[in-house]
ZADO-50228 format. One line per field, with one value per residue (C-alpha): residue number from 1; x, y, z. Coordinates in pm, 1 decimal. Each point is the difference from the previous one (the first is absolute). Last residue first. Layout:
// ZADO-50228
resi NUM;... .
X X;... .
Y Y;... .
Z Z;... .
END
This chain:
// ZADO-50228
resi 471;470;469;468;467;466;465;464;463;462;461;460;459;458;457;456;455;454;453;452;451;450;449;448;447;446;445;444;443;442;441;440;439;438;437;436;435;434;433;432;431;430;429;428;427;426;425;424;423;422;421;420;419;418;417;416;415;414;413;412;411;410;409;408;407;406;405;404;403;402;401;400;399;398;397;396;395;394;393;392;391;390;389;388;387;386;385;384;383;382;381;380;379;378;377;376;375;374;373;372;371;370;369;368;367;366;365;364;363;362;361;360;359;358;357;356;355;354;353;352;351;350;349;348;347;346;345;344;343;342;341;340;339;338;337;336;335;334;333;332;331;330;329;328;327;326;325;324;323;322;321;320;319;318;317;316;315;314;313;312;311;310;309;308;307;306;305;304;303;302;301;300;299;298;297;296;295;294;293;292;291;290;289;288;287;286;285;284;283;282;281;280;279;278;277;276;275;274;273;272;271;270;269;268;267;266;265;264;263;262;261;260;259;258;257;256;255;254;253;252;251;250;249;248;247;246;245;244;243;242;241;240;239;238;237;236;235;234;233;232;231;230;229;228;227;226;225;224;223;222;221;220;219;218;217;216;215;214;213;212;211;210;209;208;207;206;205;204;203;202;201;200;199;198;197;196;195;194;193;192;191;190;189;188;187;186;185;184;183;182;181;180;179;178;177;176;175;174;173;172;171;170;169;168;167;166;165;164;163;162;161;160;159;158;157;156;155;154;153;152;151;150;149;148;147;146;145;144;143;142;141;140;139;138;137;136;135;134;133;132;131;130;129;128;127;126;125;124;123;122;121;120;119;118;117;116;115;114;113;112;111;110;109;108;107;106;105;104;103;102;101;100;99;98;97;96;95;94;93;92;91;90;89;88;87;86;85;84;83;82;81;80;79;78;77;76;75;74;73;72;71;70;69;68;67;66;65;64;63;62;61;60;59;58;57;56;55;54;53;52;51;50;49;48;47;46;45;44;43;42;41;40;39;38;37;36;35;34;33;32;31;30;29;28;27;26;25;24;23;22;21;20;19;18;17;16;15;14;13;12;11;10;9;8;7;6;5;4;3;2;1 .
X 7793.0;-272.4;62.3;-164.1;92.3;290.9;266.3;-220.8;75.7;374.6;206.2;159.8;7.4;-358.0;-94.8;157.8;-48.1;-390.9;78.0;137.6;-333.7;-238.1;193.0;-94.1;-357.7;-154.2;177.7;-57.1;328.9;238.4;-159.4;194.7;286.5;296.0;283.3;321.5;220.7;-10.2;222.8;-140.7;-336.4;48.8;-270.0;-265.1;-36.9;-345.6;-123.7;148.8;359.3;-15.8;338.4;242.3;383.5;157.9;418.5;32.8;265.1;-39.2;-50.1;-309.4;-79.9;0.4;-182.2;-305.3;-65.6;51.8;-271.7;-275.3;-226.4;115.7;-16.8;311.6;151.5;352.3;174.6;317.8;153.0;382.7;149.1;43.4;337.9;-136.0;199.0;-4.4;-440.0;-31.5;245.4;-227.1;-318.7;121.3;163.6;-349.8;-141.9;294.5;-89.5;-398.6;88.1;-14.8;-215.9;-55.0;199.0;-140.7;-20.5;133.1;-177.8;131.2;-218.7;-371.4;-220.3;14.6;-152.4;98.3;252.8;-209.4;-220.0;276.6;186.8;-326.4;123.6;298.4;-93.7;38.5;182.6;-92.0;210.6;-91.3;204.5;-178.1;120.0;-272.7;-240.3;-355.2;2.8;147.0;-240.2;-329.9;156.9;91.3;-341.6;-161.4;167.9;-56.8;-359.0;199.3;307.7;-272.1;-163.1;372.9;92.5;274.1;-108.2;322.3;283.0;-2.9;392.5;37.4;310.7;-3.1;179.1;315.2;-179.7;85.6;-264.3;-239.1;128.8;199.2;113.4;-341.3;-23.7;-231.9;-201.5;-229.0;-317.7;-87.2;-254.2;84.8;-215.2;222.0;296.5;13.8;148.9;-366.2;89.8;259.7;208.4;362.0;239.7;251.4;131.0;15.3;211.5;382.6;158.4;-23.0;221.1;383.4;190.0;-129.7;208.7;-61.1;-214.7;-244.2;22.4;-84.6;-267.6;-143.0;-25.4;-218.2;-248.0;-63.3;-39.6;-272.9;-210.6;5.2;-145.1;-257.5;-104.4;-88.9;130.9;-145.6;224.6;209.3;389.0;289.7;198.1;384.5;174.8;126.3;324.5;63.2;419.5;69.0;234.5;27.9;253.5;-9.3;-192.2;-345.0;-295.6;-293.6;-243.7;-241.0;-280.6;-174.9;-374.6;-92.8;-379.0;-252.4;-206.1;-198.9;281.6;246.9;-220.2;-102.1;367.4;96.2;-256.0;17.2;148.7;119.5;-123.8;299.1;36.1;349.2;197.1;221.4;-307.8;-272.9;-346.4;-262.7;-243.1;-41.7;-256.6;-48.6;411.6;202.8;314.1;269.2;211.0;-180.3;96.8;-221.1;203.5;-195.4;155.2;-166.7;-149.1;-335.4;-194.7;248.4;-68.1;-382.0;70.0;174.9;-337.2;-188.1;153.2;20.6;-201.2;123.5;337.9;87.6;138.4;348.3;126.5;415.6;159.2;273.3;-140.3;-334.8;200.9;100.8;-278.5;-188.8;273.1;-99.1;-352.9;-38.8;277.0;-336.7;-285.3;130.3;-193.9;206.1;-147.7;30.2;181.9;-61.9;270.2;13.6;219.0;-81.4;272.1;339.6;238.6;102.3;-332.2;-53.6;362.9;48.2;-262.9;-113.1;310.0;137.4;-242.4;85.9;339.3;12.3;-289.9;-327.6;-154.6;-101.4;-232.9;84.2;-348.2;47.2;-233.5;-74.5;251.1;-17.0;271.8;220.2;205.2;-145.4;51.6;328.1;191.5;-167.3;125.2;357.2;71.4;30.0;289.5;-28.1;259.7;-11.1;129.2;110.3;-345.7;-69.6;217.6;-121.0;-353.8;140.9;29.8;-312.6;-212.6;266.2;105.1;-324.1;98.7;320.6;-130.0;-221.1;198.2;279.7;-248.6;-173.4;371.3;144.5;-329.1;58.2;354.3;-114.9;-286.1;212.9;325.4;-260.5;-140.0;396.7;59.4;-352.5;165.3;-187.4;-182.7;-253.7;-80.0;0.9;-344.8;-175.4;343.0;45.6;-312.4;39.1;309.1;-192.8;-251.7;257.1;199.8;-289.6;-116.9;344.8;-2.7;350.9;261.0;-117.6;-127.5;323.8;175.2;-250.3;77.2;375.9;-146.1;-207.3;321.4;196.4;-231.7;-36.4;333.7;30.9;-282.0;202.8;-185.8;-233.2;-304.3;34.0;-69.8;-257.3;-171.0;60.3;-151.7;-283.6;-110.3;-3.6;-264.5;-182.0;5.8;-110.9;-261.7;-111.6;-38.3 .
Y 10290.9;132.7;341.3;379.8;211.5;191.8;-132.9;140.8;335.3;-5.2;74.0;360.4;35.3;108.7;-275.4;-240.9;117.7;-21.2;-349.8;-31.6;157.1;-221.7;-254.3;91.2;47.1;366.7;204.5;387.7;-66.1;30.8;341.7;141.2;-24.5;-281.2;220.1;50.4;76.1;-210.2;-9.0;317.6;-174.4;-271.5;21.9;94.6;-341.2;-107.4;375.6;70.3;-20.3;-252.7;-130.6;56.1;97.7;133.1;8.9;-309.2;46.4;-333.5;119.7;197.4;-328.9;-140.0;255.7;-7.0;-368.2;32.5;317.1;-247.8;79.7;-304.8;3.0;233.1;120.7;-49.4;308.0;28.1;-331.4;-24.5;-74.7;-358.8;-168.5;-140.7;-27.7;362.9;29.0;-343.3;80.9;309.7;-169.3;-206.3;263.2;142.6;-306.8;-29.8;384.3;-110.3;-299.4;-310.9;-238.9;-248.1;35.2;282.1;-182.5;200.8;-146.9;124.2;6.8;38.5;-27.6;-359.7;-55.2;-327.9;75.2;286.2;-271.1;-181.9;268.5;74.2;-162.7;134.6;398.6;183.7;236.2;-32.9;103.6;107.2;123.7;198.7;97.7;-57.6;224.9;-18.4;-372.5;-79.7;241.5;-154.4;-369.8;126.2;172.0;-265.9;-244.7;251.1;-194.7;-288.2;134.1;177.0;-387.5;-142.5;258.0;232.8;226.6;-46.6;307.7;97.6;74.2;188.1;-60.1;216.8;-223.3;116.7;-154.5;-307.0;-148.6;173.9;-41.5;221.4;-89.0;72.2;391.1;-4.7;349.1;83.6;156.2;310.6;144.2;-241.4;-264.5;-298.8;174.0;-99.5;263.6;119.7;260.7;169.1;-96.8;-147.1;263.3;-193.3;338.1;186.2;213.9;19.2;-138.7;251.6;-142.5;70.0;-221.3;-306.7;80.0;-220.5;-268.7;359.0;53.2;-337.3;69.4;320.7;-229.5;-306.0;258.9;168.5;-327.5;-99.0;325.9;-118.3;-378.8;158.9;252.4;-270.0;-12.7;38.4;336.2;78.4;-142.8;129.6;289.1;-180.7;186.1;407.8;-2.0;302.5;16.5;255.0;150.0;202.6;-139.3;-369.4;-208.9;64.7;-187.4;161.6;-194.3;40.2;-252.2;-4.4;50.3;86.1;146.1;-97.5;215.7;-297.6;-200.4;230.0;141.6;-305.1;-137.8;293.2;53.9;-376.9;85.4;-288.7;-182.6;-231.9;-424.0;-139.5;-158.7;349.6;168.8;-253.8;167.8;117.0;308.3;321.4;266.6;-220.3;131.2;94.9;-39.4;187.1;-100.3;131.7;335.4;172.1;242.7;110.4;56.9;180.9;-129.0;171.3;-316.7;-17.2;351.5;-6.2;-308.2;201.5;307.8;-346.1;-78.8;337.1;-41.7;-260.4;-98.0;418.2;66.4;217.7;107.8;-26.6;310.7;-2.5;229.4;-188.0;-257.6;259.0;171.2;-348.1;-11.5;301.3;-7.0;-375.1;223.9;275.0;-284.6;-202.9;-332.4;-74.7;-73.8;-307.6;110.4;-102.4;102.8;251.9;23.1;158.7;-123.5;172.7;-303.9;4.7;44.8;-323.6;-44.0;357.1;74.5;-343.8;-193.4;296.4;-20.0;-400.6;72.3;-393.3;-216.9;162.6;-132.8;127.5;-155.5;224.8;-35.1;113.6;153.5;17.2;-243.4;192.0;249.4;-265.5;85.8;-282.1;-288.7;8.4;294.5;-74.5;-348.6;138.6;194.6;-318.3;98.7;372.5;266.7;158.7;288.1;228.7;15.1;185.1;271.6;83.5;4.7;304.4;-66.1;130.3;-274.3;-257.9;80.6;-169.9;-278.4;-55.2;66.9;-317.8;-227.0;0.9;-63.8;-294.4;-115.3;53.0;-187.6;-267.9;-61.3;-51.4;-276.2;-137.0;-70.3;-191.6;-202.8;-112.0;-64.6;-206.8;-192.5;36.5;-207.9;-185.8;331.9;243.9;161.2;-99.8;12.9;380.5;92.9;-101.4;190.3;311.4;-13.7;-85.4;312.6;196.5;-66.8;36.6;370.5;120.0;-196.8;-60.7;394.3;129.5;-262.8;184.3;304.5;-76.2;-90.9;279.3;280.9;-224.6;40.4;413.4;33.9;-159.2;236.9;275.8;218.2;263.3;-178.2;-218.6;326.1;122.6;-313.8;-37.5;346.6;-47.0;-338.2;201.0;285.3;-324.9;-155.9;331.9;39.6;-326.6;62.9 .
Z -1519.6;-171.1;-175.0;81.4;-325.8;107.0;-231.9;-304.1;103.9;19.7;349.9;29.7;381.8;74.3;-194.5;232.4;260.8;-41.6;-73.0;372.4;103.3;-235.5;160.6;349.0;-84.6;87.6;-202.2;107.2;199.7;-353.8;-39.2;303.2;-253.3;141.3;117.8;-194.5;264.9;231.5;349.3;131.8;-37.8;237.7;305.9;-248.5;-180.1;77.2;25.1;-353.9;-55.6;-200.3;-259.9;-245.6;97.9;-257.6;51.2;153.1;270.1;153.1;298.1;-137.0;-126.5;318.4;214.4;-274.5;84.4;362.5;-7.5;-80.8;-274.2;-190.3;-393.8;-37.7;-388.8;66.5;-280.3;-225.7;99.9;-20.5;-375.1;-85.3;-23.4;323.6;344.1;104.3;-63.1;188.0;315.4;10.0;5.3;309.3;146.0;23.6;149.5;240.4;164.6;-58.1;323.6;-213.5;270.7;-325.7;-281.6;-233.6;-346.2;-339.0;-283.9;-376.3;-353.1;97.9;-265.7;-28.9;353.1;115.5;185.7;213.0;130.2;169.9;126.3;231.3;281.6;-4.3;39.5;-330.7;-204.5;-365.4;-347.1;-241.1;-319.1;-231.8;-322.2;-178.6;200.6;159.1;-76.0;325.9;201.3;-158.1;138.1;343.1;27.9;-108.5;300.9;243.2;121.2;43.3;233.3;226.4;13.0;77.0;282.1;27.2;-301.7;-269.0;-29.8;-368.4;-63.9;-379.9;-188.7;-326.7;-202.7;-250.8;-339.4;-168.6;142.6;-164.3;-338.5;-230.5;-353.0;-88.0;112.3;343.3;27.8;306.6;59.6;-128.8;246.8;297.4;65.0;-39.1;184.2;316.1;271.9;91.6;278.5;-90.1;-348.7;61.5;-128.9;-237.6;-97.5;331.8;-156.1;181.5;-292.1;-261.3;-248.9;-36.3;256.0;-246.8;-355.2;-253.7;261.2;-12.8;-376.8;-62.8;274.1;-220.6;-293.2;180.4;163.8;-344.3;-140.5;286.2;-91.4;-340.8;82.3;284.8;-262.8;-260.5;-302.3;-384.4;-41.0;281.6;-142.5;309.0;-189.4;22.5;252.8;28.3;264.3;125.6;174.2;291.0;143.1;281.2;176.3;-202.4;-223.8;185.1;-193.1;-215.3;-172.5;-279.5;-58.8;-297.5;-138.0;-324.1;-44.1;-113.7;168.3;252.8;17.5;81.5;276.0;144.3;39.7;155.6;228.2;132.7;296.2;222.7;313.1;68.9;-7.4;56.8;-257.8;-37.2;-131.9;-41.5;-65.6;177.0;-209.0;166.0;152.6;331.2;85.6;-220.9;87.7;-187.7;-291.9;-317.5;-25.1;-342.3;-213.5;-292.6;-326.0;-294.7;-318.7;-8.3;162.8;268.9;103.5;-2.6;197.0;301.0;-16.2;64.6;243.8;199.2;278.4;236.0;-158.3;38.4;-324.0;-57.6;-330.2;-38.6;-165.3;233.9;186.9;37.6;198.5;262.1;27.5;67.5;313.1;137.6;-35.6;172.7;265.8;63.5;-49.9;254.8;41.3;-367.3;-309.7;-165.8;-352.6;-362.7;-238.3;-320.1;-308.9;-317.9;-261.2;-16.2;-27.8;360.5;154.6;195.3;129.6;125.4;282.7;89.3;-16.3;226.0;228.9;48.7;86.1;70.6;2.0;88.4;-310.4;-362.6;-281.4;-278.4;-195.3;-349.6;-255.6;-344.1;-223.6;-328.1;140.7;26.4;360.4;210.1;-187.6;-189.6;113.4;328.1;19.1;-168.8;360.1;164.1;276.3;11.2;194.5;303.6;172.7;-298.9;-97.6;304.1;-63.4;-377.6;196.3;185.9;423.9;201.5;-6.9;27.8;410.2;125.8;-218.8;134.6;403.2;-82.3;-233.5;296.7;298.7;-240.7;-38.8;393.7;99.4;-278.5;87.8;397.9;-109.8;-294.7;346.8;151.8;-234.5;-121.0;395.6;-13.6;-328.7;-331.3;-224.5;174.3;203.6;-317.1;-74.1;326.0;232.6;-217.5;138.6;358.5;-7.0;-130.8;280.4;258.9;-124.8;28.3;325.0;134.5;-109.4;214.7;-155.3;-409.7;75.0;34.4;-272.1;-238.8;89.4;-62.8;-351.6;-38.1;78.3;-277.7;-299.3;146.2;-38.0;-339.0;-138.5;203.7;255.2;-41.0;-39.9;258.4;184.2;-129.7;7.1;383.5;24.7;-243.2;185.2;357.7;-214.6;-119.7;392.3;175.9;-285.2;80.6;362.0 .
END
């Protein structure tokens, strides 16, 4: 099957290949407006996106029209940098032109300087920032790559990149072949902009938290050498305009600081020109299962001038145990769970005669009370009425005390996109509407609140917000 892929890939290639650079430039945008129609998923994803980057700036008809201008873009870049590989370099160059060229004349160029770190991004023709931008003044140039689960196109493209001159290292087992490179003055070619997952460091990008590389910022540290962001954005049919920045300082920082800086460049570049980013990433993926971020490898990174408040929430909905003792025992959980991350916002859903308990819980920041007799149909309009009528963003996951399939009906109502909760024996009847299911683990617990703080650690929670408290 991969073979039947590769040898489909050569056709199509062959074939873009043959047309006009311009052609080609206005072929991807048409099959951009294609899949803007038919891909729903993916224009939701990238709409959702740009509300997260841009919502208290721009109108829903402004968010709209980005999400179908960024498909026809991305399409556009695509088919143009298939076509580049087999037009002259004295071609290419005709296609863009530099903005910043005297930061590498002053910085990068020296031949005293060593290396240089171009810290790249899927933002624009983002192939050809790779291919021309980092060897234009004749140094060695390489970039770091994440292989591809097809070996046969992961070949095809690398052969493409290594025509131009352009070394290729696989992020997984070519590192240190990538420093040997900095350290003898070339260019290396790192993109910064995806998520990544357990392996990277929080930070704000766009006021919201996102796992983010820190390869580049390690690397440049570590050799010494200069690190600076180089962007490319689409100035018209098949033109292009790379933008070189300020090199970001390494030297006596910390890698959450630099890491942050290269987030903070590539969105002025975004807000420059937003239909030309890579919208339909899952960049603000929310981690599965533990969510929280205090035990994660790297942590998180907060610059000065930002505080936890300040951040876009992630709105979690912790549905209370029905009775006041269950409601007790959870009460370490709820703590543990609020100091899992800083941005945080908690918010409980609970029966009316337990509103009282919740209000004086500091850790919880919102109380939503199920009036009494609620069928789960006015529960879940409920939550919704609350997500439409705050600035706030919706919540990303209900985390369910109860076992009772009531409690899982209304947040599946609710549309709640993770749905946390038992499925084991005592919740069987309502696993088709969970889907993150408590571990089997949880059940080895044998007092309740050693359970619920069981949860809680499974979910991300710190350490020391486990140790057994009196209440």
């Amino acid at each position: 099957m991969s073979r039947f892929i590769y040898f489909i890939a050569l056709f199509v290639v062959a074939i873009i290949r043959s047309l006009p650079l311009r052609c080609c430039f206005r072929c991807g945008q048409a099959l951009g407006w294609i899949a803007w129609l038919i891909l729903p998923q993916y224009r939701h994803l990238a709409q959702r996106n740009l509300q997260i980057a841009f919502g208290a700036e721009a109108s829903s008809s402004q968010l709209r029209r980005w999400t179908r201008q960024s498909l026809m873009m991305l399409g556009a870049n695509i088919l143009s940098s298939l076509k580049m590989p087999a037009m002259q370099m004295e071609a290419i160059r005709k296609t863009f032109t530099f903005e910043g060229e005297e930061y590498w004349e002053k910085f990068i160029a020296c031949n005293d300087h060593g290396g240089t770190v171009a810290a790249l991004n899927h933002f624009g023709n983002w192939e050809l920032n790779a291919q021309s931008a980092i060897c234009l003044k004749g140094r060695a140039a390489g970039t770091v790559y994440q292989p591809l689960r097809n070996r046969f196109i992961d070949d095809l493209v690398n052969r493409d990149r290594r025509s131009r001159g352009v070394a290729t290292f696989d992020r997984r087992k070519d590192l240190s072949a990538a420093a040997s490179l900095l350290r003898q003055g070339g260019v290396l070619g790192i993109l910064t902009d995806q998520h990544a997952g357990d392996a990277g460091i929080w930070v704000p990008f766009f006021n919201k938290l996102a796992s983010t590389s820190p390869l580049a910022a390690t690397l440049a540290q570590k050799t010494g050498a200069a690190l600076v962001p180089i962007t490319i954005r689409t100035v018209g049919t098949a033109r292009w305009v790379i933008r070189m920045h300020l090199p970001i300082a390494t030297k006596d920082r910390t890698i959450g600081a630099i890491t942050y800086d290269l987030g903070e460049a590539l969105a002025q570049e975004i807000r420059r020109s937003p239909t030309d980013w890579f919208w339909v990433h899952n960049r603000w993926k929310l981690p599965k299962p533990a969510f929280l971020l205090s035990r994660t490898r790297r942590g998180f990174f907060l610059p000065p001038t930002t505080s936890s408040t300040s951040l876009q929430p992630l709105r979690l909905l912790v549905r209370s145990p029905n009775w006041l003792g269950d409601a007790c025992m959870a009460l370490p959980a709820i703590r543990s769970i609020k100091a899992g991350r800083p941005d945080l916002h908690l918010t409980i859903l609970t029966p009316a005669k337990l509103a009282d308990l919740w209000k004086v819980v500091s850790e919880v920041d919102d109380i939503i009370i199920i009036p009494p007799k609620a069928s789960p149909w006015q529960v879940a309009k409920l939550l919704k009425q609350r997500a439409t009528s705050s600035l706030a963003p919706p919540f990303a996951a209900a985390l369910l005390f109860p076992n009772s399939v009531r409690s899982a009906l209304e947040v599946w109502l609710a549309k709640i996109p993770r749905r946390i909760g038992r499925v084991g024996k005592k919740g069987k009847l309502r696993s088709w509407l969970i889907n993150q299911p408590f571990p089997n683990e949880i059940e080895k617990a044998t007092h309740e609140r050693d359970q619920y703080l069981a949860v809680a650690r499974w979910l991300g929670a710190p350490e020391a917000a486990l140790q057994p408290t009196e209440d």
